[in-house]
Backbone as JSON Lines, residues from 0, in Angstrom:
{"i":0,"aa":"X","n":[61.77,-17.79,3.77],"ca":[61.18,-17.94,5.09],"c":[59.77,-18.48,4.93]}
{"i":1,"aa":"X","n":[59.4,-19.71,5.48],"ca":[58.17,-20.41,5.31],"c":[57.93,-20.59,6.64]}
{"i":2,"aa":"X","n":[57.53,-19.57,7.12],"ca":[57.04,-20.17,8.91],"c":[55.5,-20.09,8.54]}
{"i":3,"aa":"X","n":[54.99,-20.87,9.58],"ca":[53.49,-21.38,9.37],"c":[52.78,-20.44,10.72]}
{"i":4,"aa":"X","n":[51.54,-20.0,10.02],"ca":[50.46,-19.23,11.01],"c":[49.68,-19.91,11.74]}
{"i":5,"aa":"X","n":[49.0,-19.76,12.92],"ca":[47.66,-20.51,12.95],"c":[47.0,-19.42,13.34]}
{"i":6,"aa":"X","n":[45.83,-19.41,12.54],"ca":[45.18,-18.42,11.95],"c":[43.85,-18.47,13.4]}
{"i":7,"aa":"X","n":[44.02,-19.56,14.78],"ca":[43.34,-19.76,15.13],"c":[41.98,-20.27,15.25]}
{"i":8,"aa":"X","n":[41.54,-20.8,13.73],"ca":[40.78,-21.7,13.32],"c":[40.23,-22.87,13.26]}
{"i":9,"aa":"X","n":[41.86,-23.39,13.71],"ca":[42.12,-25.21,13.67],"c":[42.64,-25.35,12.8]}
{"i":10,"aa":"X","n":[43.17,-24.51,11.66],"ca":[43.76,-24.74,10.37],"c":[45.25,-23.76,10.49]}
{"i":11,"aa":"X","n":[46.2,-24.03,9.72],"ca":[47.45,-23.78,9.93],"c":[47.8,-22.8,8.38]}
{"i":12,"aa":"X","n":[47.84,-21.9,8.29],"ca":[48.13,-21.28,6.76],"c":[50.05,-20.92,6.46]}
{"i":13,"aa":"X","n":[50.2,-21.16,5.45],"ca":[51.4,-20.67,5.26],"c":[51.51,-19.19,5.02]}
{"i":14,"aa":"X","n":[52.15,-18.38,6.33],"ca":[52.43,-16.7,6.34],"c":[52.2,-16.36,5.12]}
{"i":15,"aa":"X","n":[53.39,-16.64,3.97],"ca":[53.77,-15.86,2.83],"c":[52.3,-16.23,2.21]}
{"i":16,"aa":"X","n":[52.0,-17.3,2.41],"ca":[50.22,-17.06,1.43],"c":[48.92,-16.25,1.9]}
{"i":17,"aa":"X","n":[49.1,-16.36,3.29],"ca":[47.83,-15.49,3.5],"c":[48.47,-13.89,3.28]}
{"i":18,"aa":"X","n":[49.87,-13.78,3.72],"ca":[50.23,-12.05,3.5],"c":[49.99,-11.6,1.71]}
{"i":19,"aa":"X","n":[50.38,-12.66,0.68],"ca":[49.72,-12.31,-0.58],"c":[48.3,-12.62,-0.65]}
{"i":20,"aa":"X","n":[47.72,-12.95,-0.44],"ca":[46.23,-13.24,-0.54],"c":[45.64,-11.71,0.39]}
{"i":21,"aa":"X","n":[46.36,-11.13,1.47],"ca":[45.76,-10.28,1.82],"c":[46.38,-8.7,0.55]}
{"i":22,"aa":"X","n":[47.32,-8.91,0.51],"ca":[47.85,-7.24,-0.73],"c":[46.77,-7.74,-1.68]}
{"i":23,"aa":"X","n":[46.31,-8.94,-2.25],"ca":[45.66,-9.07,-3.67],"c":[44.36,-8.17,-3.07]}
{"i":24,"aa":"X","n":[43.78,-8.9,-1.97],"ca":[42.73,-8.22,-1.65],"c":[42.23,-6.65,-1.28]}
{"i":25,"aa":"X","n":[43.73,-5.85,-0.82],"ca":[44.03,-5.12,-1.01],"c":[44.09,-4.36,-2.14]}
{"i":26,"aa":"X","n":[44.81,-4.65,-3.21],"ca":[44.83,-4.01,-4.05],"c":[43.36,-3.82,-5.44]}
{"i":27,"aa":"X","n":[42.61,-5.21,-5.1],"ca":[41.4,-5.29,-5.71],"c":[40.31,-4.25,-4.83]}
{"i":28,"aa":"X","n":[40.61,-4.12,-3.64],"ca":[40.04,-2.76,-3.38],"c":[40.02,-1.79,-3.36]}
{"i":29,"aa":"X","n":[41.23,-1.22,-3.63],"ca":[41.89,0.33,-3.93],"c":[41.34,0.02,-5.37]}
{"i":30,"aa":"X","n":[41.54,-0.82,-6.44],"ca":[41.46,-0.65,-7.56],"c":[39.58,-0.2,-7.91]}
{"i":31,"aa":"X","n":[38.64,-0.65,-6.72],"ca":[36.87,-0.17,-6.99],"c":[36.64,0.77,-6.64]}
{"i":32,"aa":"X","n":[37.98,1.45,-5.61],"ca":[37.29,3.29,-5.69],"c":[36.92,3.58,-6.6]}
{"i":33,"aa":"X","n":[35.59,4.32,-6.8],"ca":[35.39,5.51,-8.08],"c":[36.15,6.36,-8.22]}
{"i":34,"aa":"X","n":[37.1,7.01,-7.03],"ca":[38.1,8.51,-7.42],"c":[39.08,7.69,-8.67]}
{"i":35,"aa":"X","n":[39.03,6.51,-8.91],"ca":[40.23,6.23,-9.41],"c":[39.84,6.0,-10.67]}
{"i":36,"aa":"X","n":[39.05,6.13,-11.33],"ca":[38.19,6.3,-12.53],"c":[38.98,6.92,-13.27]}
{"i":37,"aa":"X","n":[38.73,8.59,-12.58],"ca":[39.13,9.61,-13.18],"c":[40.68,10.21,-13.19]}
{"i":38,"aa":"X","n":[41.73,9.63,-11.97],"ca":[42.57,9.49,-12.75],"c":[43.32,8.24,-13.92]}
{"i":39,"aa":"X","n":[42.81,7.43,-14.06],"ca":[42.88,6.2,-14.77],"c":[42.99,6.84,-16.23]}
{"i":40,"aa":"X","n":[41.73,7.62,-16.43],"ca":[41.14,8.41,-17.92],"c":[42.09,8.79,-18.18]}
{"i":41,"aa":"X","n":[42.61,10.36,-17.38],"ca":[43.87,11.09,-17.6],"c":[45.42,10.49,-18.1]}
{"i":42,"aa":"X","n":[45.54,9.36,-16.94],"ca":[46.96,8.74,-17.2],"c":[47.22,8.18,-18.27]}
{"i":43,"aa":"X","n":[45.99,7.11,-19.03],"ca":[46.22,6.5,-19.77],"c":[47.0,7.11,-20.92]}
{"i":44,"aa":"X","n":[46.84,8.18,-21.23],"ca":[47.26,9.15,-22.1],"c":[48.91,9.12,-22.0]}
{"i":45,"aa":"X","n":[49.24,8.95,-21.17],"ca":[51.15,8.79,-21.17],"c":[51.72,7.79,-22.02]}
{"i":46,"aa":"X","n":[50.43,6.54,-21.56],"ca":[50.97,5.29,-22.82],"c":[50.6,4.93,-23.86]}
{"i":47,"aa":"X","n":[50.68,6.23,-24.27],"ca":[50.23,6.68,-26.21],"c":[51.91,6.29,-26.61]}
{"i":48,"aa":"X","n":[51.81,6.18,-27.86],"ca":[52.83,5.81,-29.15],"c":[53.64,6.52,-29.08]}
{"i":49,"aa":"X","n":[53.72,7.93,-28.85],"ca":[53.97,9.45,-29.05],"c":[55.15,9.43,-27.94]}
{"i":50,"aa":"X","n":[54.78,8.84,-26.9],"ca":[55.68,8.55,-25.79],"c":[56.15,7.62,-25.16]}
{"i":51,"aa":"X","n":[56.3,6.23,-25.94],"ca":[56.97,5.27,-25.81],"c":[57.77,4.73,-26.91]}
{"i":52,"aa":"X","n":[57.67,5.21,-28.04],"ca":[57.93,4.89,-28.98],"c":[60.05,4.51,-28.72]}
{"i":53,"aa":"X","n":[60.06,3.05,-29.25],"ca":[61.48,2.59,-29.1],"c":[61.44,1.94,-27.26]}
{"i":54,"aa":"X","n":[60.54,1.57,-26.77],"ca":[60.2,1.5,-25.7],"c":[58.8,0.6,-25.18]}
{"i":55,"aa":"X","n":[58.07,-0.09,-24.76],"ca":[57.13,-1.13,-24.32],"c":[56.5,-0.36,-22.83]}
{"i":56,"aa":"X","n":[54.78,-1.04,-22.98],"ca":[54.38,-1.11,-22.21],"c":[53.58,-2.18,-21.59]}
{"i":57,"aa":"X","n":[54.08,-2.71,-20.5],"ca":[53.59,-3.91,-19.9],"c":[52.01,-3.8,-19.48]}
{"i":58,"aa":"X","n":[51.88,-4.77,-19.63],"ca":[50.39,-5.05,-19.67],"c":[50.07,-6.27,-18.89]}
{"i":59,"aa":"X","n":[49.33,-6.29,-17.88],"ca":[48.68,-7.78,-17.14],"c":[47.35,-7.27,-16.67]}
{"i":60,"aa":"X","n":[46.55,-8.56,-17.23],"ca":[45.15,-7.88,-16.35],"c":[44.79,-9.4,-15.25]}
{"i":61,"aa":"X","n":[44.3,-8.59,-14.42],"ca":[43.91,-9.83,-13.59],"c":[42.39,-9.75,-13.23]}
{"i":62,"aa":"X","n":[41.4,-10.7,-12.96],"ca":[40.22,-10.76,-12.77],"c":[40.08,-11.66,-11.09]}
{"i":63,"aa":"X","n":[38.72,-12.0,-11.24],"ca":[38.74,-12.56,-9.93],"c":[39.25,-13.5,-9.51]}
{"i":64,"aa":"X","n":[40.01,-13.73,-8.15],"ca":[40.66,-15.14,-7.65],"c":[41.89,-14.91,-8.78]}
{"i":65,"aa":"X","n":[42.66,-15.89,-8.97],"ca":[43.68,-15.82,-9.74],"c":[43.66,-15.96,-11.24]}
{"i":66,"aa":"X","n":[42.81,-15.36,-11.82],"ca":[42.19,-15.35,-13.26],"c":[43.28,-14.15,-13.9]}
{"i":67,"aa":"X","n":[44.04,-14.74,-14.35],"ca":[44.82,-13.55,-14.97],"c":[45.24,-13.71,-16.48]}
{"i":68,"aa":"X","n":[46.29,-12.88,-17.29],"ca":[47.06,-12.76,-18.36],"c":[47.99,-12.05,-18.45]}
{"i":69,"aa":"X","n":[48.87,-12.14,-18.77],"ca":[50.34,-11.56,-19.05],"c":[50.73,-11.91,-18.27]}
{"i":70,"aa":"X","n":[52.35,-11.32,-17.93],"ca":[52.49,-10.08,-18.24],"c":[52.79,-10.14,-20.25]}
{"i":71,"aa":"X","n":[52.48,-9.14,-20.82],"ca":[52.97,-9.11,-21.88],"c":[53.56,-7.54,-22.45]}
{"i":72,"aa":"X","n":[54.23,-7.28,-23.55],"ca":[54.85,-6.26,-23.87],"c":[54.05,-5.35,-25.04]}
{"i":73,"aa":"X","n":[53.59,-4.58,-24.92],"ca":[53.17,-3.81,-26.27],"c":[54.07,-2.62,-26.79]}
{"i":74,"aa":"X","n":[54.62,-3.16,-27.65],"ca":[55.92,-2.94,-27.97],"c":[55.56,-0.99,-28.62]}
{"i":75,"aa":"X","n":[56.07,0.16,-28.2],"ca":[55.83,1.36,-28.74],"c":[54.67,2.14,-28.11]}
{"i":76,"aa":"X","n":[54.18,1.9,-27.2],"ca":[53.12,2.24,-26.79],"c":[52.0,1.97,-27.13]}
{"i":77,"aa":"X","n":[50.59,2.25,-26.74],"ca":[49.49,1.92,-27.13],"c":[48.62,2.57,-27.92]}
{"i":78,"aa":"X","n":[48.45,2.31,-28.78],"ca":[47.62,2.89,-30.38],"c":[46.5,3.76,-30.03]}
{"i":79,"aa":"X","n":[46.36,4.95,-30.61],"ca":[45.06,6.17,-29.84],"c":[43.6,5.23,-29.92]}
{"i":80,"aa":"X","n":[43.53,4.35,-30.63],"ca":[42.08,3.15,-31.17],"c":[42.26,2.82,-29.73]}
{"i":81,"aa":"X","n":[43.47,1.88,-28.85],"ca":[43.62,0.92,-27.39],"c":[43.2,2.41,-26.72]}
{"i":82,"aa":"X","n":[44.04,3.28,-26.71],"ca":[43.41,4.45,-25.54],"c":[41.91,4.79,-25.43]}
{"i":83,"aa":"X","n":[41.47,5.24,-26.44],"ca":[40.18,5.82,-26.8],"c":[39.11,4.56,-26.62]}
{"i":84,"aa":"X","n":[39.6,3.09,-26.66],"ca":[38.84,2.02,-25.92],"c":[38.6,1.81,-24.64]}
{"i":85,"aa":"X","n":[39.88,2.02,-24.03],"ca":[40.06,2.05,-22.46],"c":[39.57,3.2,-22.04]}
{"i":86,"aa":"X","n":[39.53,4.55,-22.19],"ca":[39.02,5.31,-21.48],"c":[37.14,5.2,-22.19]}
{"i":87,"aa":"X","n":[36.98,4.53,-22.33],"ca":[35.26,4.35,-22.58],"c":[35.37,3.35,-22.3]}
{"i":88,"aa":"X","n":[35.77,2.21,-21.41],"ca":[35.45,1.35,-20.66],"c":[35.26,1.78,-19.43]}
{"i":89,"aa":"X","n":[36.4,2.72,-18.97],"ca":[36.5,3.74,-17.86],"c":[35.41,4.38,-17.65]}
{"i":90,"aa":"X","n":[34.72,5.04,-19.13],"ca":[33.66,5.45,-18.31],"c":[32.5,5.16,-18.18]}
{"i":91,"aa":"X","n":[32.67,3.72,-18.97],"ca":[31.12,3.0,-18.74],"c":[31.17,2.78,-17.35]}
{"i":92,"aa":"X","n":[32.28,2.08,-16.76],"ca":[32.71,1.69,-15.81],"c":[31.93,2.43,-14.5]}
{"i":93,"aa":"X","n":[32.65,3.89,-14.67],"ca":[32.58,4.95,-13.53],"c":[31.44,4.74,-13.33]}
{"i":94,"aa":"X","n":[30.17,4.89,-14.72],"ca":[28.76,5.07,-14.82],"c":[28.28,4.22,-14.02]}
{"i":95,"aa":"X","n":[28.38,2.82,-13.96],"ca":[28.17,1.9,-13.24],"c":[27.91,2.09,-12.17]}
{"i":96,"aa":"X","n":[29.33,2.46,-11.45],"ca":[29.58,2.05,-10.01],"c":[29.1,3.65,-9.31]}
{"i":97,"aa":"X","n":[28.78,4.29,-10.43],"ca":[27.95,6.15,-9.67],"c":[26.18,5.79,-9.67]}
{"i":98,"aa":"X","n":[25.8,4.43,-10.65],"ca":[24.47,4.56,-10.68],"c":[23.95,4.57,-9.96]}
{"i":99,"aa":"X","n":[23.95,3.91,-8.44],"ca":[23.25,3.84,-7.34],"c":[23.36,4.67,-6.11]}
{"i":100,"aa":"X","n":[22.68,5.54,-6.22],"ca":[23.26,6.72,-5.19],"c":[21.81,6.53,-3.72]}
{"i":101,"aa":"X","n":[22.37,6.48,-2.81],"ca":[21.63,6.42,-1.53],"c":[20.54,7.45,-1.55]}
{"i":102,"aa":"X","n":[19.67,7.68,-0.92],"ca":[18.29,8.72,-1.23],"c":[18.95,9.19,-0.49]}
């Protein structure tokens, strides 16, 4: 289904692109809560070695606008070195986005 919007602009968008362009935007904003920091830390811990092993975990990261990679497979789970990286990105991360607190 390709029906066309008019977005009332003077310009005409195709539905299915602005409805993905709006979830991306969506989901790049659920993803800057700070609550989500801290479960991020916790979870990562499931896709240890220990518990995928004979089994893959997909991996895609995406950045701004359509800047992406993968999807790709890390075959057995992810090595305690990848965890123990990611959750100290996590919490440089958190640190970041807690530094500026309103007076």
């Amino acid at each position: 289904m390709s029906e066309n919007y008019d977005c009332n602009c003077g310009c005409v968008a195709n539905q299915s692109a602005v409805i993905a362009d709006l979830r991306r935007k969506l989901r790049d904003s659920e993803a800057h809560q700070v609550h989500r920091y801290h479960f991020a830390s916790e979870e990562v811990e499931i896709f240890s070695m220990d518990n995928f092993l004979g089994s893959s975990v997909i991996i895609e990261i995406t950045g701004p606008g359509r800047l992406s990679m993968g999807p790709v497979a890390i075959r057995n789970g992810l090595s305690p070195e990848t965890i123990k990286a990611i959750k100290a990105d996590l919490k440089r991360s958190f640190d970041y986005a807690t530094e500026f607190k309103p007076s």
